[in-house]
Backbone as a ProteinNet text record, in pm:
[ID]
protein_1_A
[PRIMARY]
XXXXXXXXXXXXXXXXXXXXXXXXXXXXXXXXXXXXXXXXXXXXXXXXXXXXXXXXXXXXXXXXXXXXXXXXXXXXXXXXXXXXXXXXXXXXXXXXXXXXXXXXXXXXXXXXXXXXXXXXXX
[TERTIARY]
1356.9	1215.7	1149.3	1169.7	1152.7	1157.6	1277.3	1326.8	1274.9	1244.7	1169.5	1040.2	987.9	829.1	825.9	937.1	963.1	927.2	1032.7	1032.7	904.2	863.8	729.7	590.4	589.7	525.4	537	697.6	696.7	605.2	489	372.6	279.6	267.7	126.2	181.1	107.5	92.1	185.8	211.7	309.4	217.1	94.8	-8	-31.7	-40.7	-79.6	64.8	173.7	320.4	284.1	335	315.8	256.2	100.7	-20.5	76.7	103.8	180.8	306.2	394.4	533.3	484.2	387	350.5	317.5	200.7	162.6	267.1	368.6	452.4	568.2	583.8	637	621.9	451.6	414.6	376.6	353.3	320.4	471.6	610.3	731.4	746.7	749.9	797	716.3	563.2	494.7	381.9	378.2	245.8	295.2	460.1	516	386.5	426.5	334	468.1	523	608.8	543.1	426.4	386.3	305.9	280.2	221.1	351.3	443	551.3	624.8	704.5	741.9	925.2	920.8	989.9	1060.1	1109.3	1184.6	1065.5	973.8	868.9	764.2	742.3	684.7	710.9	858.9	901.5	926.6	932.2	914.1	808.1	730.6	588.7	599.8	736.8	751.5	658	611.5	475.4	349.2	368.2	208.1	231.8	353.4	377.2	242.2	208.9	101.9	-21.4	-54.6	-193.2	-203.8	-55.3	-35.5	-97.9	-48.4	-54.7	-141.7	-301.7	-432.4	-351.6	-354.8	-284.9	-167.9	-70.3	17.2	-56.3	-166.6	-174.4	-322.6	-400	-508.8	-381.5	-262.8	-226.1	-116.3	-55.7	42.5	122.3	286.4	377.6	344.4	356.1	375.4	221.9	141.2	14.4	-52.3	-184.8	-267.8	-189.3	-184.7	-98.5	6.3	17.2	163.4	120.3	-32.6	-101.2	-123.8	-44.2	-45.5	-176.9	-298.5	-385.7	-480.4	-476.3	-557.3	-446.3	-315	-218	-264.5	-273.9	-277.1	-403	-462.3	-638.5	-654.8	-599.5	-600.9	-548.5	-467.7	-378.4	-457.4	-512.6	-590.7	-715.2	-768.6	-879.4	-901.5	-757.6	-729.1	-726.4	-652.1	-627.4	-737.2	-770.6	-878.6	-998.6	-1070.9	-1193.7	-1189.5	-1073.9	-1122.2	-1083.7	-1013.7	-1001.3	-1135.5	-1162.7	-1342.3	-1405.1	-1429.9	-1528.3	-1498.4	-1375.2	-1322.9	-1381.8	-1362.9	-1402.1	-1546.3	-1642.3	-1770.3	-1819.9	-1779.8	-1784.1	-1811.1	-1679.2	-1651.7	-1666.5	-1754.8	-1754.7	-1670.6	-1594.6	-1433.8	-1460.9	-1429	-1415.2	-1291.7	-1313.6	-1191	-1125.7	-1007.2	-957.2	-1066.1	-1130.3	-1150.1	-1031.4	-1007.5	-910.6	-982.5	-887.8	-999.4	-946.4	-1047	-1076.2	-921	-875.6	-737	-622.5	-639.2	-545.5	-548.4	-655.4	-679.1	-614.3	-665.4	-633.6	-475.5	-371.7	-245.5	-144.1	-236.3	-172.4	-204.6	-327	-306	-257.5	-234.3	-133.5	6.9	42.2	158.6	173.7	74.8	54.8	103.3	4.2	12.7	169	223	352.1	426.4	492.6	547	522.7	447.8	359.2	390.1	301.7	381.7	566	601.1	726.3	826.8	766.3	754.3	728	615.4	566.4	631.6	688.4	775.4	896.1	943.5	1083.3	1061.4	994.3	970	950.8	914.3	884.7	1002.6	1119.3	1230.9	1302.9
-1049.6	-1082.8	-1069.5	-951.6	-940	-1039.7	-1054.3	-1175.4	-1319.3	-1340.4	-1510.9	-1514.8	-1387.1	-1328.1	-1328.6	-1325.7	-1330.4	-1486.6	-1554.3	-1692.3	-1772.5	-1712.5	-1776.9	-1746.1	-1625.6	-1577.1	-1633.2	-1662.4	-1744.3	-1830.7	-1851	-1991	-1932.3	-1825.4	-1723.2	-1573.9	-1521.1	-1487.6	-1342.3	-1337.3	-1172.9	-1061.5	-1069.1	-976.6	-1011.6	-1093.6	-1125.3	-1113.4	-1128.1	-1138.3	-929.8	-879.9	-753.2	-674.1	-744.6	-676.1	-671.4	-801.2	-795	-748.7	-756	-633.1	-519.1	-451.9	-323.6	-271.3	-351.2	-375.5	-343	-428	-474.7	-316.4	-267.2	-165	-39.6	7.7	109.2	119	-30.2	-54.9	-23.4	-63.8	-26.5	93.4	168.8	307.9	391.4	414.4	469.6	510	321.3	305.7	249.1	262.5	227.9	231.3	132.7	142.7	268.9	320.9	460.1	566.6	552.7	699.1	737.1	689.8	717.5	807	825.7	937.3	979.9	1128.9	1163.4	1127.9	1001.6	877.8	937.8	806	869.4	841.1	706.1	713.3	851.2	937.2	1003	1152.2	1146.4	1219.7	1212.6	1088.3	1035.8	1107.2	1148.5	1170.4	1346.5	1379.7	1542.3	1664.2	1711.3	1836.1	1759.2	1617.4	1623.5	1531.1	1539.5	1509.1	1515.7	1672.5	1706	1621.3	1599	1465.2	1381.6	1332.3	1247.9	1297.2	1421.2	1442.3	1458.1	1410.4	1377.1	1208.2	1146.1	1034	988.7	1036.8	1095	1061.3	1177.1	1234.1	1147.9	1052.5	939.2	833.4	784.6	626.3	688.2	617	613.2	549.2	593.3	512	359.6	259.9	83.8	52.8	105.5	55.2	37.7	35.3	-8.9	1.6	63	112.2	-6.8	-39	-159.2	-292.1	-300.7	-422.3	-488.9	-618.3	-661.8	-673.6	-684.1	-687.2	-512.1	-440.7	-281.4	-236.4	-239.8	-140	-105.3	-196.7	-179.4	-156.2	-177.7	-191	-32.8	25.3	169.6	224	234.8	319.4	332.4	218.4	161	293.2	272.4	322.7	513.7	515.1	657.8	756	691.9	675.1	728.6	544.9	524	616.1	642.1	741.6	855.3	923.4	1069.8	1064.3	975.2	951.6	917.7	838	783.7	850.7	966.8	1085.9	1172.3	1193.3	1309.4	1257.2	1134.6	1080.6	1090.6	1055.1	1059.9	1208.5	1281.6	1467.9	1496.8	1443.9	1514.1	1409.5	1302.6	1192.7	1147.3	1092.7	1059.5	927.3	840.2	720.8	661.4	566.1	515.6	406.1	332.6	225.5	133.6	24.7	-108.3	-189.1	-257.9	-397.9	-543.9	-667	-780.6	-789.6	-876.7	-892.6	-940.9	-1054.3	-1137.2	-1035.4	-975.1	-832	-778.2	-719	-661.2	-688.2	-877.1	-941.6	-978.6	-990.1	-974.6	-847.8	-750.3	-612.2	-597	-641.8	-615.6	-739.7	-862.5	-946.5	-876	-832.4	-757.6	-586.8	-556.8	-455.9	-466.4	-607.9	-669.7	-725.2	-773.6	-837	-754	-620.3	-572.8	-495.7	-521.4	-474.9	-586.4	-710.1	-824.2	-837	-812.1	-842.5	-685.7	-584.3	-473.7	-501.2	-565.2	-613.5	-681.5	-811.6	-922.4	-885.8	-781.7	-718.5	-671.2	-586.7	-527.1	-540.3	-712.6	-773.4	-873.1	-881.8	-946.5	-875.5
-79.5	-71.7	-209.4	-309.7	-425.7	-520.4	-549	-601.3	-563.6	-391.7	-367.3	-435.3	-420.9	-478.9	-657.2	-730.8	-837.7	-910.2	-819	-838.7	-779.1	-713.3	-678.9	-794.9	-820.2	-953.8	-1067.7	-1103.6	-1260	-1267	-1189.9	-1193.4	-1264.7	-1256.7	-1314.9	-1389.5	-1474.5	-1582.5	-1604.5	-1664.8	-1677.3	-1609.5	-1673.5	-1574	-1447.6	-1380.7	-1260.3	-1184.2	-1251.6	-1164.3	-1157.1	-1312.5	-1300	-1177.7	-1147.2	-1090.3	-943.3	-924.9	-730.4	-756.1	-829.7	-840.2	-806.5	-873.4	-868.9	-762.1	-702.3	-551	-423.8	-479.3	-389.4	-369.7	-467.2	-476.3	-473.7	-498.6	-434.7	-304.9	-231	-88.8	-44.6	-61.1	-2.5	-23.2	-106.3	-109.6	-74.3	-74.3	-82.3	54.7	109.5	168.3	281.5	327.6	460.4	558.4	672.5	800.8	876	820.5	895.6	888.6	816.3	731.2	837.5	977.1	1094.1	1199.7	1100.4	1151.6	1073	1107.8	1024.8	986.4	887.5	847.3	717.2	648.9	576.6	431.8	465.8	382.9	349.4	481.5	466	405.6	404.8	304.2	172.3	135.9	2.8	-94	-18.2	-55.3	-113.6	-61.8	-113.5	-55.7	-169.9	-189.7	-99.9	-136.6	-94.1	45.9	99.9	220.1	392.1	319.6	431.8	408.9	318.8	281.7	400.4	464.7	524.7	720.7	694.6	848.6	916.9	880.1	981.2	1025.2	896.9	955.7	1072.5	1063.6	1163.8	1324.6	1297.9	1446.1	1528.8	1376	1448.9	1502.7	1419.8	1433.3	1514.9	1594	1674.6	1616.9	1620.5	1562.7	1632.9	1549.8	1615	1646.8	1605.4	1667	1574	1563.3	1498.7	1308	1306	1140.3	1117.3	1224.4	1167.9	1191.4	1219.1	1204.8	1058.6	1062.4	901	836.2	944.7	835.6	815.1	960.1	953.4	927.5	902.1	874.4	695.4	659.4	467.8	455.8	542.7	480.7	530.4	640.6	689.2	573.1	549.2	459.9	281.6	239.1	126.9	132.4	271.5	283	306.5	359.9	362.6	235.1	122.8	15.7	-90.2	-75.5	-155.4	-157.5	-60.8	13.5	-49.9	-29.1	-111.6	-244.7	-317	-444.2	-517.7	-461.1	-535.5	-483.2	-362.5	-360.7	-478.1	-477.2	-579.5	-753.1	-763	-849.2	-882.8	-829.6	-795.9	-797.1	-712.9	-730.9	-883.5	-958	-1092.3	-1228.9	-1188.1	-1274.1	-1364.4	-1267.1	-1362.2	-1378.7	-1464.6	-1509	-1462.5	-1365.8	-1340.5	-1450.9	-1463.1	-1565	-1514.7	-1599.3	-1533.9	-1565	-1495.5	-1448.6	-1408.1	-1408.9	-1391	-1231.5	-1186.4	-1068.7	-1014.8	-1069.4	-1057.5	-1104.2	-1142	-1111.7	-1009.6	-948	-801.8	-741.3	-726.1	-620.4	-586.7	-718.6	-716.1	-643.2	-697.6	-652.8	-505	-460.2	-321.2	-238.2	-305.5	-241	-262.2	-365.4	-372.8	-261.5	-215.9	-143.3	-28.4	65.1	171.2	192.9	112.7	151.4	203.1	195.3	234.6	436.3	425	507.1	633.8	612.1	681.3	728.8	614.5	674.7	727.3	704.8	809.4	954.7	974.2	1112.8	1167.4	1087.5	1133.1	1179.1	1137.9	1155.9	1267.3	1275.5	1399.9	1528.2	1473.2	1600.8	1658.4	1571.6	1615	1718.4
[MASK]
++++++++++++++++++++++++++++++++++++++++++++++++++++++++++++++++++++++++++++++++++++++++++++++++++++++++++++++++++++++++++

């Protein structure tokens, strides 16, 4: 899948391929729709394994979390939320990035995610 995603990218820009590799690869290792149990993703996660376990115990394995479009946008938002409170708390400056970066990385986010679902559903 990497690789079709590769060849489909050579159309657009080293940054914009970069932005959805990256995406694409912290969404597989990181941001499994498994992480709603305790998986082999969710051990990945080590020390900060427990971060995970309010999550765990709202999503039910196979349910809402492994929905291709609230599965990533859940997980984004779980994430995201106390990072930019924490941020905001202690006035941290986040990087700016361009918009068409974003938008790569979380097409690169989403893909994995989809074809998680798709599998699942064979």
């Amino acid at each position: 899948m990497l690789v079709i995603s590769f060849f489909i990218l050579d159309r657009f820009s080293k940054l914009e391929a970069g932005g959805f590799a990256l995406g694409f690869l912290v969404s597989f290792f990181l941001f499994s729709p498994d992480l709603d149990s305790r998986s082999a993703s969710y051990r990945r996660w080590g020390a900060l394994r427990f971060f995970w376990l309010p999550y765990i115990f709202v999503f039910r394995h196979r349910g809402l979390s492994h929905n291709p479009i609230l599965g990533p946008l859940s997980r984004l938002i779980y994430v995201g939320l106390p990072l930019y409170l924490i941020s905001v708390k202690y006035d941290l400056r986040l990087p700016a990035f361009s918009v068409e970066l974003g938008l790569f990385f979380l097409l690169g986010f989403w893909v994995p995610a989809v074809v998680h679902w798709a599998v699942d559903k064979i």
